[in-house]
ChimeraX commands (.cxc) that place a marker at each C-alpha (Angstrom):
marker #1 position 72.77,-51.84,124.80 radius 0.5
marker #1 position 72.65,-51.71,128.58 radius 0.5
marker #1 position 70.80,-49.14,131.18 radius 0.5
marker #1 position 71.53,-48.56,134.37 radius 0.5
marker #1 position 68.89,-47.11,137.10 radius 0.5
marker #1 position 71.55,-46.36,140.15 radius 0.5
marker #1 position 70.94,-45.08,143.54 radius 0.5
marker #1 position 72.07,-45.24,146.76 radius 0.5
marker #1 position 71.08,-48.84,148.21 radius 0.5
marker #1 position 69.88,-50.35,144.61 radius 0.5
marker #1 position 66.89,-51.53,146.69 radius 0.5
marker #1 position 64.34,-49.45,146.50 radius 0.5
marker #1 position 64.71,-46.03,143.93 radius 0.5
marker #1 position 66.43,-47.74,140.97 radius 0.5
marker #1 position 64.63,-51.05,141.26 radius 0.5
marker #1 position 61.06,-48.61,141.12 radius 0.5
marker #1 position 62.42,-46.96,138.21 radius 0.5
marker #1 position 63.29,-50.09,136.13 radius 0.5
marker #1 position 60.17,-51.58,137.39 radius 0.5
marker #1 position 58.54,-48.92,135.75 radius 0.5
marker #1 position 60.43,-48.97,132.67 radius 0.5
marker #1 position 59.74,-52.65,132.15 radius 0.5
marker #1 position 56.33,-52.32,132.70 radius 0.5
marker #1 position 56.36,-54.69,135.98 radius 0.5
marker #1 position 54.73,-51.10,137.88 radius 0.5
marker #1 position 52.32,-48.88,136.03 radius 0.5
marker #1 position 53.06,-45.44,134.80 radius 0.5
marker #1 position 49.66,-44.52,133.87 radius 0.5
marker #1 position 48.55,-45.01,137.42 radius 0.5
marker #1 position 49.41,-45.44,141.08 radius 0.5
marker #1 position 50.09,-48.74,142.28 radius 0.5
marker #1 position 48.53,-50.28,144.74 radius 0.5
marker #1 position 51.36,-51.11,147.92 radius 0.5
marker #1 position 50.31,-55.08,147.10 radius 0.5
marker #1 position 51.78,-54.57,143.96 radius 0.5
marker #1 position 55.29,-53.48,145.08 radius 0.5
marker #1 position 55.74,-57.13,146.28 radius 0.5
marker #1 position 55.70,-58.56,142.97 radius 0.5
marker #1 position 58.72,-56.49,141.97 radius 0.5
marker #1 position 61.45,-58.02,141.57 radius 0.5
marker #1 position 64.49,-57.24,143.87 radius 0.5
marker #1 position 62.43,-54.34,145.77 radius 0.5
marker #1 position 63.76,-54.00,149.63 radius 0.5
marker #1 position 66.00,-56.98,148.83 radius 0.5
marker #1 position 69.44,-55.45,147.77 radius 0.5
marker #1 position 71.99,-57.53,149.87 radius 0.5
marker #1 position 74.98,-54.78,150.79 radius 0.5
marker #1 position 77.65,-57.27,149.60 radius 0.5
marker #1 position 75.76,-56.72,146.13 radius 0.5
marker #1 position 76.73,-52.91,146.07 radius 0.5
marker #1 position 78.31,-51.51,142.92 radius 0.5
marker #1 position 77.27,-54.68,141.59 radius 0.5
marker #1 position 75.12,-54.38,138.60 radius 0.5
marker #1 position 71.37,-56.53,138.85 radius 0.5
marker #1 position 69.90,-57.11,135.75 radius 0.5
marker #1 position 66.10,-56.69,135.68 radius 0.5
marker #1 position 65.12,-57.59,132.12 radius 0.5
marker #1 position 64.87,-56.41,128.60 radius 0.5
marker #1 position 62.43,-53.29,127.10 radius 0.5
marker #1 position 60.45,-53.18,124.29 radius 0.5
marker #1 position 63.26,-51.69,122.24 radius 0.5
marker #1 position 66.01,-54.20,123.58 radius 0.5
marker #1 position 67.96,-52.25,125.92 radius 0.5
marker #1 position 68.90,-54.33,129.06 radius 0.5
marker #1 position 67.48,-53.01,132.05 radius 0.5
marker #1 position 69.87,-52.80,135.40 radius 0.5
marker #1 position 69.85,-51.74,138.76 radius 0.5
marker #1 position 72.95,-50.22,140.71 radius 0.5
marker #1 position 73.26,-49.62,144.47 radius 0.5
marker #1 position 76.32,-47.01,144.96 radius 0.5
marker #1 position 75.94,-46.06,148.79 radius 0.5
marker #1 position 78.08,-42.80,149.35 radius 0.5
marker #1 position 80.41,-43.87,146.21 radius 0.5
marker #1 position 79.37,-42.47,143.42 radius 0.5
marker #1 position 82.29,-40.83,142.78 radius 0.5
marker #1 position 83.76,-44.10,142.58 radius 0.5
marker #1 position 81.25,-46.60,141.77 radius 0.5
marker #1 position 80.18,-44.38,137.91 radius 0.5
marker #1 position 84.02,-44.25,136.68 radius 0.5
marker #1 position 84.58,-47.63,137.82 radius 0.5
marker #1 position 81.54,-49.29,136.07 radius 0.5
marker #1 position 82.93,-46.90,132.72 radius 0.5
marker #1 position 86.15,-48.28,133.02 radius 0.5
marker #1 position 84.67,-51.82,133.65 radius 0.5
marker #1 position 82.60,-51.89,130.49 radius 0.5
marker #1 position 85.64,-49.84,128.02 radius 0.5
marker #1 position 87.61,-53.12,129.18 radius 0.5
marker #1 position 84.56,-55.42,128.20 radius 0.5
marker #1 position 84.55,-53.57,124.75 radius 0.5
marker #1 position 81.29,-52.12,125.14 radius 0.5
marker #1 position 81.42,-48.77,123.74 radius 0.5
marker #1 position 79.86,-45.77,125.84 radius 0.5
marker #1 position 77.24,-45.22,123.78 radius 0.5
marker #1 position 76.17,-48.30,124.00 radius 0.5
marker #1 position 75.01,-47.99,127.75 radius 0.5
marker #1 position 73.43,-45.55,129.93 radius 0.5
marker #1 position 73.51,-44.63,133.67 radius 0.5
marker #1 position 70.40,-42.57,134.99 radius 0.5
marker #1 position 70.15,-41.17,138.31 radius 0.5
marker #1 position 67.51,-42.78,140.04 radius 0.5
marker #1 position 68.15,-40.68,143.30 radius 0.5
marker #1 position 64.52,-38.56,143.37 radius 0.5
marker #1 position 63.33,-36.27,145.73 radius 0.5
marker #1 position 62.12,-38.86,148.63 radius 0.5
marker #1 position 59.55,-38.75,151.18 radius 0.5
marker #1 position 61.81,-39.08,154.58 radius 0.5
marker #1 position 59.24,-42.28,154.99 radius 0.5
marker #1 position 61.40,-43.79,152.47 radius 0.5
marker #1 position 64.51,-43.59,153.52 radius 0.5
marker #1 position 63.35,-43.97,157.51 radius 0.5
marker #1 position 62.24,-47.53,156.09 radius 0.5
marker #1 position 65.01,-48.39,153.81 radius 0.5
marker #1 position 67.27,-47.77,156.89 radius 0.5
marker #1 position 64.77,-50.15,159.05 radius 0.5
marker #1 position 64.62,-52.92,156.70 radius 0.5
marker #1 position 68.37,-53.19,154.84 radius 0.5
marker #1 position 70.23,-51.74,157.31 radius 0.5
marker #1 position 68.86,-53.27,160.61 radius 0.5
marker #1 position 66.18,-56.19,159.09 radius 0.5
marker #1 position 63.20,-54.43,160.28 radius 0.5
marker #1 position 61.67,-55.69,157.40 radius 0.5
marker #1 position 58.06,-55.85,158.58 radius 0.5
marker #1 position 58.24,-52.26,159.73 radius 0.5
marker #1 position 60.39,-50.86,157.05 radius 0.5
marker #1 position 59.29,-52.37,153.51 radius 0.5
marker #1 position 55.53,-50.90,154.21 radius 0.5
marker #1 position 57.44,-47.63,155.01 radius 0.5
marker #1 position 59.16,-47.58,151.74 radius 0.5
marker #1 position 56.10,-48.29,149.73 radius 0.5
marker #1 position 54.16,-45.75,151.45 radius 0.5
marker #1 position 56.95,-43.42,150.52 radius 0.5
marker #1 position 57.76,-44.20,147.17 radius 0.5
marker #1 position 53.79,-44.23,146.68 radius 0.5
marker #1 position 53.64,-40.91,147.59 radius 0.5
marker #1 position 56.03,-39.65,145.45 radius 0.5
marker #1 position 55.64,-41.73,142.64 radius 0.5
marker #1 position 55.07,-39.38,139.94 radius 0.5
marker #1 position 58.09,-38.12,140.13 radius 0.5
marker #1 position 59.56,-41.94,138.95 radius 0.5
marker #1 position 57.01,-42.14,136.36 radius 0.5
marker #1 position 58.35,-38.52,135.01 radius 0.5
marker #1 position 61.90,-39.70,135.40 radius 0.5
marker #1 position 61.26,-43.01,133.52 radius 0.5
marker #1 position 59.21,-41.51,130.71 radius 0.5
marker #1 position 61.66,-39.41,130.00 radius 0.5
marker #1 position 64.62,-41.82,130.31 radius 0.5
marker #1 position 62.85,-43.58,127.30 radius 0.5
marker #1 position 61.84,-40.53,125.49 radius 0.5
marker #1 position 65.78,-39.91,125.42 radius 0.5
marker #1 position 65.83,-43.76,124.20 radius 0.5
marker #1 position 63.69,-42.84,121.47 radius 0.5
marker #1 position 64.94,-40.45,120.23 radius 0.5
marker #1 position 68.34,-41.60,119.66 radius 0.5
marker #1 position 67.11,-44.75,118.36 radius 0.5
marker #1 position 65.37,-42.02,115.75 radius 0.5
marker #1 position 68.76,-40.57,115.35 radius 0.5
marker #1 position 70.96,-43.35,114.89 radius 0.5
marker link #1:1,2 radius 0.2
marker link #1:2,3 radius 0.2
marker link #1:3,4 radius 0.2
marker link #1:4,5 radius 0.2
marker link #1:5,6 radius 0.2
marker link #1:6,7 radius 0.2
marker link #1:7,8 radius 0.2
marker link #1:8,9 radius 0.2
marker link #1:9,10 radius 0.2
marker link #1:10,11 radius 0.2
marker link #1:11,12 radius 0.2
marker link #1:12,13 radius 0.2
marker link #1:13,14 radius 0.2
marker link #1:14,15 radius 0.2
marker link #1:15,16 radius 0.2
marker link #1:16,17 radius 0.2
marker link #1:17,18 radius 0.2
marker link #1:18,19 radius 0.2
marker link #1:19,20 radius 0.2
marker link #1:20,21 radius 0.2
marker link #1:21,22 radius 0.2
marker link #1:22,23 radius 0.2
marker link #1:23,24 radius 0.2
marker link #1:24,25 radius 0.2
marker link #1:25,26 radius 0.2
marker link #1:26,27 radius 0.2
marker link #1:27,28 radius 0.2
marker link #1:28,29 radius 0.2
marker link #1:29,30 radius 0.2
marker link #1:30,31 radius 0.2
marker link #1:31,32 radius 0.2
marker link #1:32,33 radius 0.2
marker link #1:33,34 radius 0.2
marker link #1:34,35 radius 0.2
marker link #1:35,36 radius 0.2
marker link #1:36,37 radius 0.2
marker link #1:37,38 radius 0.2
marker link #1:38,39 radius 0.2
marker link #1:39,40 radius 0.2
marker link #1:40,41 radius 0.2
marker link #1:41,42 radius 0.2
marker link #1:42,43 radius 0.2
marker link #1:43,44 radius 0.2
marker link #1:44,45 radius 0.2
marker link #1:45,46 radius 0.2
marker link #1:46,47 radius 0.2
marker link #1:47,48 radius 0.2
marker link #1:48,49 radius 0.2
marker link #1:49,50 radius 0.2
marker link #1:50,51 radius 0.2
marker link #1:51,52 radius 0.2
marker link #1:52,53 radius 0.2
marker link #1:53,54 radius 0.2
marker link #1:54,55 radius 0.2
marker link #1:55,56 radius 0.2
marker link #1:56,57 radius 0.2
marker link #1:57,58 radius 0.2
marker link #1:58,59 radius 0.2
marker link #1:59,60 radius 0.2
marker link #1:60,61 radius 0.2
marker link #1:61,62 radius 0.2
marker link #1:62,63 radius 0.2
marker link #1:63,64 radius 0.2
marker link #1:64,65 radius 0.2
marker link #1:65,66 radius 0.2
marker link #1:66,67 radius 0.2
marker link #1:67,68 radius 0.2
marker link #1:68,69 radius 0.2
marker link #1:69,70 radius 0.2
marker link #1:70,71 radius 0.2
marker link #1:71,72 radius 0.2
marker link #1:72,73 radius 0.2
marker link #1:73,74 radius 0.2
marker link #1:74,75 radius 0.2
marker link #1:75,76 radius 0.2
marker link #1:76,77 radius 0.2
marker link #1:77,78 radius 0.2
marker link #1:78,79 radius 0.2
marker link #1:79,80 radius 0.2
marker link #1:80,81 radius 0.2
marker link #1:81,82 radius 0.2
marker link #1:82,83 radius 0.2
marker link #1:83,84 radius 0.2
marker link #1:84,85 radius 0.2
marker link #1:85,86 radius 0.2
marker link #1:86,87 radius 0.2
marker link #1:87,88 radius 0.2
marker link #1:88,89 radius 0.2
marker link #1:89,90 radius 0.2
marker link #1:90,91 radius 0.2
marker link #1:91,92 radius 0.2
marker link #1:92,93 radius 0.2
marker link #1:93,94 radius 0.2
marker link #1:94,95 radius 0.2
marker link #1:95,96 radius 0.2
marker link #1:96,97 radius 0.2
marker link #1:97,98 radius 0.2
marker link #1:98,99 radius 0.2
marker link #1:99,100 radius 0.2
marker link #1:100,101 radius 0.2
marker link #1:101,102 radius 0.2
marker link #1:102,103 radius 0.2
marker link #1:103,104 radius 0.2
marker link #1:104,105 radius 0.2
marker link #1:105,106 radius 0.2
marker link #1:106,107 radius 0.2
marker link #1:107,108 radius 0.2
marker link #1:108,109 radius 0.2
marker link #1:109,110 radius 0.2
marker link #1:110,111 radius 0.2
marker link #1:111,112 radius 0.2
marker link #1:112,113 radius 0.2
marker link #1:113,114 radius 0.2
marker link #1:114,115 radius 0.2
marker link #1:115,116 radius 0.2
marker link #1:116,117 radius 0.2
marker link #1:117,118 radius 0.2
marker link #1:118,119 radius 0.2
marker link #1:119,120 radius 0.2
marker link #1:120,121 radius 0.2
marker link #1:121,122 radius 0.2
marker link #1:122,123 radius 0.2
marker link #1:123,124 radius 0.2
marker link #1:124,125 radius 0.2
marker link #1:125,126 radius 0.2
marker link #1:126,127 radius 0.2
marker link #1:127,128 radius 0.2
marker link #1:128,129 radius 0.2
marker link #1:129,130 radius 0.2
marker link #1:130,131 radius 0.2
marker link #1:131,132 radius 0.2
marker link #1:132,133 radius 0.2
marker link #1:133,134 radius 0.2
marker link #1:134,135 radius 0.2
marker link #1:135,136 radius 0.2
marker link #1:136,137 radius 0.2
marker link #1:137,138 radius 0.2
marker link #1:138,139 radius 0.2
marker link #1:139,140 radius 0.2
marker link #1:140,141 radius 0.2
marker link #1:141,142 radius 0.2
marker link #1:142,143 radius 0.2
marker link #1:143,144 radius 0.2
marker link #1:144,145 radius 0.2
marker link #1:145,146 radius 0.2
marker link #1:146,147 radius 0.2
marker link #1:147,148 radius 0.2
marker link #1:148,149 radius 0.2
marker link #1:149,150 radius 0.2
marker link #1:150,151 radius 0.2
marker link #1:151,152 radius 0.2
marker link #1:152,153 radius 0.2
marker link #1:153,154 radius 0.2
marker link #1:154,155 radius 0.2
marker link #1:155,156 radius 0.2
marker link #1:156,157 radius 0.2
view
């Protein structure tokens, strides 16, 4: 069973998301901007990796955790990766693609532009942390109740 957190450059809004969802960030508390560079992949989403699934590890009840930059395709990029995995024989309920695409601080995106799109890194990765710290919560909400969803088919099936 396979989930996929997608967004727009699959470097910084997914990767929080299934950072979260692994347990690699906290949910019960704000992380500290150090922390952000143990996360794996975060600000490091090479564009020729785009609509390109990253796997990011397993959860606690064995769904495999994936990230998904789509850029301004997501009309493409979602019934391509469906089609994709119906040709791999994986059946479409066994996968999942969340939105990761929150309400952003413009900080974020002002320092996702510096960093992936002109290699500011040292200016833009602090400006994406200082966004995504400051609206965090919304993630956390977003996460807990991807796996609340997880749950509760789990309870169903």
């Amino acid at each position: 069973m396979k989930l996929f957190y997608c967004c727009y450059g699959g470097a910084h809004t997914s990767v929080t998301c299934a950072s979260i969802h692994l347990g690699y960030l906290p949910a019960e508390r704000l992380p500290a901007a150090s922390e952000f560079q143990a996360v794996p992949f975060y600000d490091k989403m090479e564009n020729g990796k785009l609509g390109t699934p990253v796997f990011m590890g397993r959860d606690e009840m064995g769904w495999d955790i994936h990230i998904m930059g789509m850029k301004n395709a997501k009309q493409l990029v979602i019934p391509a990766m469906k089609s994709y995995l119906n040709v791999c024989g994986i059946d479409q309920k066994n996968y999942i693609l969340v939105n990761a695409l929150v309400d952003l601080h413009p900080i974020t995106s002002i320092g996702g532009v510096a960093s992936r799109k002109f290699g500011i890194i040292s200016l833009g990765r602090p400006m994406t942390v200082w966004g995504i710290r400051k609206t965090y919560h919304k993630f956390v909400e977003l996460v807990l109740q991807v796996k609340e969803n997880l749950r509760a088919m789990k309870d169903f099936a």
